[in-house]
ChimeraX commands (.cxc) that place a marker at each C-alpha (Angstrom):
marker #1 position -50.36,11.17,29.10 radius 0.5
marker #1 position -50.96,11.30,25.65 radius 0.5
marker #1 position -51.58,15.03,25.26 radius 0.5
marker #1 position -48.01,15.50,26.68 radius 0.5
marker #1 position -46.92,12.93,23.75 radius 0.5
marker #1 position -49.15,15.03,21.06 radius 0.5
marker #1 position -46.65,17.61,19.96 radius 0.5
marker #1 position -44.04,14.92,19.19 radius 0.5
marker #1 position -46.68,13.02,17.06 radius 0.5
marker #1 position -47.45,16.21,15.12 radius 0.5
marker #1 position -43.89,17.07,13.99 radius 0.5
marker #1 position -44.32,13.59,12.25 radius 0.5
marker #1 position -42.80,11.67,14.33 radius 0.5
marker #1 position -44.12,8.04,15.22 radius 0.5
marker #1 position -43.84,6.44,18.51 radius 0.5
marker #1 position -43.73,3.38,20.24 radius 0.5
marker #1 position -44.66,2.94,23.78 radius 0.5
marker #1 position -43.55,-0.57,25.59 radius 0.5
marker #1 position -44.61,-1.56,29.15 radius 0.5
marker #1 position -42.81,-4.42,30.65 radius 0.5
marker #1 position -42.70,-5.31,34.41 radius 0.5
marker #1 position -39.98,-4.34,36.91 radius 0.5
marker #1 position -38.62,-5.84,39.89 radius 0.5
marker #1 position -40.60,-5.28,43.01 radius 0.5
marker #1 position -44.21,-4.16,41.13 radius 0.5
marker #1 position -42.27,-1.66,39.50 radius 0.5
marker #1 position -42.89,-0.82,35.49 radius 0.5
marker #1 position -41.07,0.29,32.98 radius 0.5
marker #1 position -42.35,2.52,30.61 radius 0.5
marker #1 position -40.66,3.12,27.62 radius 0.5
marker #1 position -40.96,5.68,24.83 radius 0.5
marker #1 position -39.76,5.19,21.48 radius 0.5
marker #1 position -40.02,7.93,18.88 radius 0.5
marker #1 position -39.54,6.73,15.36 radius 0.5
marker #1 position -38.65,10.19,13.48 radius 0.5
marker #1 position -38.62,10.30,9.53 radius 0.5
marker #1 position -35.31,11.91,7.81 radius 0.5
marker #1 position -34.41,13.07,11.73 radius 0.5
marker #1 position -30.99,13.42,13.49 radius 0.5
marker #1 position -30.72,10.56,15.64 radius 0.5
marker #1 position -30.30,12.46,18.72 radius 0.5
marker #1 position -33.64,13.31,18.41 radius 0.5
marker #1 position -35.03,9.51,18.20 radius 0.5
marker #1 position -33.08,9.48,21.78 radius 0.5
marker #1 position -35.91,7.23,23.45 radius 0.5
marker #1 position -36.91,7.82,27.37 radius 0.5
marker #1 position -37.31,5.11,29.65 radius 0.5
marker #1 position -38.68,5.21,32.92 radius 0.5
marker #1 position -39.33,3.00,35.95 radius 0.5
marker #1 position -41.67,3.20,38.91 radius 0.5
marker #1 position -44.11,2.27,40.49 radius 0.5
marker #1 position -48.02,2.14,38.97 radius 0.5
marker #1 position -49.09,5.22,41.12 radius 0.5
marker #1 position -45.62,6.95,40.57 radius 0.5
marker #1 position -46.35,6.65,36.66 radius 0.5
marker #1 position -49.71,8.37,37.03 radius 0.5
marker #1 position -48.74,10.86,39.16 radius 0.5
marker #1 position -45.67,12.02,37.61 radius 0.5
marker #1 position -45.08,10.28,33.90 radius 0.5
marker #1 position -47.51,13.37,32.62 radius 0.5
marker #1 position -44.96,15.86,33.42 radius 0.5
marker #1 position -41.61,13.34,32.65 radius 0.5
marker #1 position -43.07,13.39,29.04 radius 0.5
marker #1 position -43.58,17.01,29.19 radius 0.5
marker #1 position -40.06,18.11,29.94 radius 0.5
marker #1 position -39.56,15.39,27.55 radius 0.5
marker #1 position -41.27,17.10,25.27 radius 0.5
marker #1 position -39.96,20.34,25.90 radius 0.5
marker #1 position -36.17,18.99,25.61 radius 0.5
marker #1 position -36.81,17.48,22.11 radius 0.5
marker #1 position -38.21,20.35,20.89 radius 0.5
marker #1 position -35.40,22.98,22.01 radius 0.5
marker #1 position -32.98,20.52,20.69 radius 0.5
marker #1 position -35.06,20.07,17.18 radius 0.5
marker #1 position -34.86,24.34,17.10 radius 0.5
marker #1 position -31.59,23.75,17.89 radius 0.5
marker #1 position -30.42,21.40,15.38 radius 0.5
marker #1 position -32.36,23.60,12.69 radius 0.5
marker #1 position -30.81,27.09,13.82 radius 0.5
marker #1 position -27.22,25.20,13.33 radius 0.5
marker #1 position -28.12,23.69,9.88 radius 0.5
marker #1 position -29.16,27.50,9.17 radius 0.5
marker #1 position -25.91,28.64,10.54 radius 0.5
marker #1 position -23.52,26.22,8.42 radius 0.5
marker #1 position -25.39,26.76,5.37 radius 0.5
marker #1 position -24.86,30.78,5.16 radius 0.5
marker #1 position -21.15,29.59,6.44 radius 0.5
marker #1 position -21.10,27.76,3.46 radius 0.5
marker #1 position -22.60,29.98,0.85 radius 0.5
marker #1 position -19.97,32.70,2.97 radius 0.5
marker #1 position -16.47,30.64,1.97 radius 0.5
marker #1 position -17.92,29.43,-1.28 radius 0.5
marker #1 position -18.32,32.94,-2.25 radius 0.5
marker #1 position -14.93,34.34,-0.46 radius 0.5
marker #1 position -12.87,31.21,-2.75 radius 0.5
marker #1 position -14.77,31.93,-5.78 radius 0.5
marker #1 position -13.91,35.55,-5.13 radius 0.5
marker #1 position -9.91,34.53,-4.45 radius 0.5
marker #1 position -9.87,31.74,-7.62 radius 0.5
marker #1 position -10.94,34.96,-9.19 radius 0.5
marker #1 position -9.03,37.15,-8.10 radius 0.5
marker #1 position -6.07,35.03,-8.32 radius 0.5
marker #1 position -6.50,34.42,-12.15 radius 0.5
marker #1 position -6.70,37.98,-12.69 radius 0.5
marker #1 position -3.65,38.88,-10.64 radius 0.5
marker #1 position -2.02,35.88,-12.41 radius 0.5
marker #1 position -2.76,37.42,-15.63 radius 0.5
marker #1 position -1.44,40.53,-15.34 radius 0.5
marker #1 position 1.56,38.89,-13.94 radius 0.5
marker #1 position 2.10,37.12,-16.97 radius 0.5
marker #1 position 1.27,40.56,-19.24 radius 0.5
marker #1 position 3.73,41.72,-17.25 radius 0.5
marker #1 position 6.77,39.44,-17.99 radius 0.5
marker #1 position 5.52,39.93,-21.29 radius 0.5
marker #1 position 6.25,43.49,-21.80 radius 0.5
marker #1 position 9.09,43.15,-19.93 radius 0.5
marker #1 position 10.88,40.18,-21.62 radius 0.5
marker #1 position 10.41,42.36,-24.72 radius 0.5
marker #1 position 11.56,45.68,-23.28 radius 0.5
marker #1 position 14.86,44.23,-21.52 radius 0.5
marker #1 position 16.03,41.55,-24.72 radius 0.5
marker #1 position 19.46,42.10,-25.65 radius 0.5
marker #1 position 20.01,42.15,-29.64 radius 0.5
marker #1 position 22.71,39.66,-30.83 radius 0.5
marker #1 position 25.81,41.13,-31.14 radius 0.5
marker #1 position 29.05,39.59,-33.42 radius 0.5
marker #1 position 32.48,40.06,-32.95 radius 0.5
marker #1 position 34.75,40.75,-35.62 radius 0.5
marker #1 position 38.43,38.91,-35.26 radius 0.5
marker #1 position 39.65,42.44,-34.79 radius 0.5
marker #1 position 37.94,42.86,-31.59 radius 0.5
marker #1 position 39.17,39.89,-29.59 radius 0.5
marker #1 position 41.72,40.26,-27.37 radius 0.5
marker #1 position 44.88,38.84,-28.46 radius 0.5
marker #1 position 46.49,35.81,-27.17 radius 0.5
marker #1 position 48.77,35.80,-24.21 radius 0.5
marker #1 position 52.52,35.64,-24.50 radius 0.5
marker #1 position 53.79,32.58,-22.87 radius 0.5
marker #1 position 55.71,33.42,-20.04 radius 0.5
marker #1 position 58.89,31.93,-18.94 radius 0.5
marker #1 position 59.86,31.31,-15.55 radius 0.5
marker #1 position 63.51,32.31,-14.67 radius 0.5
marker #1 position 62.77,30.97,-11.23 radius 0.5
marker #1 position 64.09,27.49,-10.10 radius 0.5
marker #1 position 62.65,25.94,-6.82 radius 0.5
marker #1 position 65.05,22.82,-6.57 radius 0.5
marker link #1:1,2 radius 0.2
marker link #1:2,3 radius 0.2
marker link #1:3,4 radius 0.2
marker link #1:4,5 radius 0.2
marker link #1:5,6 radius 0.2
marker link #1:6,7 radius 0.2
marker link #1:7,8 radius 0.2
marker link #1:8,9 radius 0.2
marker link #1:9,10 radius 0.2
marker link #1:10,11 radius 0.2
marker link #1:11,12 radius 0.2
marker link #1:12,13 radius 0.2
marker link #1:13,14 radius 0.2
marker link #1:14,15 radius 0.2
marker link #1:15,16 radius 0.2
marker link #1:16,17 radius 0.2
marker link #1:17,18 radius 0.2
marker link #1:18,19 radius 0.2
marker link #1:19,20 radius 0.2
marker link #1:20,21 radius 0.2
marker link #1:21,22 radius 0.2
marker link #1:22,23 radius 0.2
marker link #1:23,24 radius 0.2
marker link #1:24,25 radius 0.2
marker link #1:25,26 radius 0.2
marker link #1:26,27 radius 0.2
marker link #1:27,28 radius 0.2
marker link #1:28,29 radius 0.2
marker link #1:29,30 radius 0.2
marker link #1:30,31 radius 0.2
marker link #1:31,32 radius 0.2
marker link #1:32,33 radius 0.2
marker link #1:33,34 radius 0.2
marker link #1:34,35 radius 0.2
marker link #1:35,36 radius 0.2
marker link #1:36,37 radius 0.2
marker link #1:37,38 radius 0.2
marker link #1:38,39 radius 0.2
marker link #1:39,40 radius 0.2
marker link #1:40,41 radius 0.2
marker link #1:41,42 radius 0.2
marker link #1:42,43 radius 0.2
marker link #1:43,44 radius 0.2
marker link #1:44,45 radius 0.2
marker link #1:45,46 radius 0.2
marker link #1:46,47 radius 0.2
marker link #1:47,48 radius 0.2
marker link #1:48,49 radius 0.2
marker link #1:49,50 radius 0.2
marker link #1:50,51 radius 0.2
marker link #1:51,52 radius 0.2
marker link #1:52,53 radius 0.2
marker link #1:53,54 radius 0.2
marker link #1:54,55 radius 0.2
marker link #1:55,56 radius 0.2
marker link #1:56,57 radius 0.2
marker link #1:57,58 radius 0.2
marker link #1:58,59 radius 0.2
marker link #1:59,60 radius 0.2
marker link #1:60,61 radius 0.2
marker link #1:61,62 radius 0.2
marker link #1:62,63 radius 0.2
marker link #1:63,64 radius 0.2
marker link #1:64,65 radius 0.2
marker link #1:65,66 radius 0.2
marker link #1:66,67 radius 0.2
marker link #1:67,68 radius 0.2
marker link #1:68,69 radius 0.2
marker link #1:69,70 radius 0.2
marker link #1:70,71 radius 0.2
marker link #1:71,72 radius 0.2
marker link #1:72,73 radius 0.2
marker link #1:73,74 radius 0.2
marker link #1:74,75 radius 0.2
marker link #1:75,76 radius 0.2
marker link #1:76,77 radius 0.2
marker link #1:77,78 radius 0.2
marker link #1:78,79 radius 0.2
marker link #1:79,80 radius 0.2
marker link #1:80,81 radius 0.2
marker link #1:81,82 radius 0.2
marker link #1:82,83 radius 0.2
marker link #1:83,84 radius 0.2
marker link #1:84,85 radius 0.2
marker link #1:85,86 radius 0.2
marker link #1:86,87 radius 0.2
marker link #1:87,88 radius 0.2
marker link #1:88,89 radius 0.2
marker link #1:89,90 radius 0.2
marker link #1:90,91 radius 0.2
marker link #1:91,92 radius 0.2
marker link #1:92,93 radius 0.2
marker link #1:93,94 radius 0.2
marker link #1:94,95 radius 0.2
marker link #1:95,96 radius 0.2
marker link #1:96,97 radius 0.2
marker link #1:97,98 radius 0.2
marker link #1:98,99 radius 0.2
marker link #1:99,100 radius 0.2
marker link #1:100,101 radius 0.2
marker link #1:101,102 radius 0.2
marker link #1:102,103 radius 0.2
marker link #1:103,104 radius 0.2
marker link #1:104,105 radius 0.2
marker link #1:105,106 radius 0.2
marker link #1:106,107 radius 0.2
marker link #1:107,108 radius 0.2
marker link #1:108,109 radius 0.2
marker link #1:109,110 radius 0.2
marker link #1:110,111 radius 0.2
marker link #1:111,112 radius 0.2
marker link #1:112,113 radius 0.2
marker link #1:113,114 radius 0.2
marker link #1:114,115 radius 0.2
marker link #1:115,116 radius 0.2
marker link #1:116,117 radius 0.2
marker link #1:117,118 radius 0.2
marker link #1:118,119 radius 0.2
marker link #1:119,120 radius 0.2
marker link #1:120,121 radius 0.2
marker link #1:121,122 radius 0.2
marker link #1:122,123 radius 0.2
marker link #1:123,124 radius 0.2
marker link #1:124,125 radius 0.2
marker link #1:125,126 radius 0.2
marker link #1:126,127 radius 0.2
marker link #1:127,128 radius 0.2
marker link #1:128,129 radius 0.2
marker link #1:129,130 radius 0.2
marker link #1:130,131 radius 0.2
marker link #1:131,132 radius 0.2
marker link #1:132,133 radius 0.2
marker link #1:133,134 radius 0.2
marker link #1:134,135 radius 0.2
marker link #1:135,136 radius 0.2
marker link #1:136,137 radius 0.2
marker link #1:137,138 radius 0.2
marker link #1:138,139 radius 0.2
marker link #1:139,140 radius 0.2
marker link #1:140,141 radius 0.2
marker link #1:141,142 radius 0.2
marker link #1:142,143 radius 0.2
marker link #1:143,144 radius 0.2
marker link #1:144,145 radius 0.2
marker link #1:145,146 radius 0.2
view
């Protein structure tokens, strides 16, 4: 039993093991691992009840696939926190690259307006008296509606 336990205990994990009676002779075993800085998932405990000969014929190989199952989920867990990290370094790069981008883009936009606001300004003009129109006649109406 407790080799099948030992590669949980080396990963630094602690555990607690509590045996309490069952109805009908039955026990209960129940394993408790205590992890340090762990995702909870992987301080899942197992609990298992049976009989006293059940237990030592088959708890050796409950707490190996046990075992097994916390460790493939502990790779697991580790290749996804690998994963999300390069994500992140990915889209922190592709903004700063935008933000960058952006600036520059909105710079020459403003260069831009720049040269053009100068190229396209209309010089102030006056008018002389001589060039305005003259005033309109008054014109009267010869027509009666009523």
């Amino acid at each position: 039993m407790f080799k099948e336990l030992a590669p949980i205990v080396a990963t630094g994990t602690s555990l607690c093991i509590m045996i309490s009676a069952a109805a009908e002779g039955a026990m209960t075993v129940t394993v408790l691992p205590q992890g340090k800085d762990q995702n909870a998932a992987l301080n899942t405990p197992l609990s298992v009840t049976a009989t006293p000969d059940e237990l030592d014929n088959e708890l050796p190989a409950v707490l190996t696939g046990y075992t097994n199952s916390r460790a493939t989920l502990a790779e697991t867990l580790e290749n996804v926190k690998t994963i999300m990290e390069a994500a992140g370094k990915t889209a922190s790069a592709a903004a700063t690259k935008a933000a960058t981008k952006g600036t520059a883009a909105a710079s020459e936009i403003e260069e831009d307006e720049d040269e053009e606001s100068e190229s396209t300004s209309v010089p102030a003009r006056t008018i002389s008296k001589a060039a305005a129109p003259a005033a309109p006649k008054s014109v009267v109406s010869d027509l009666n509606l009523f």
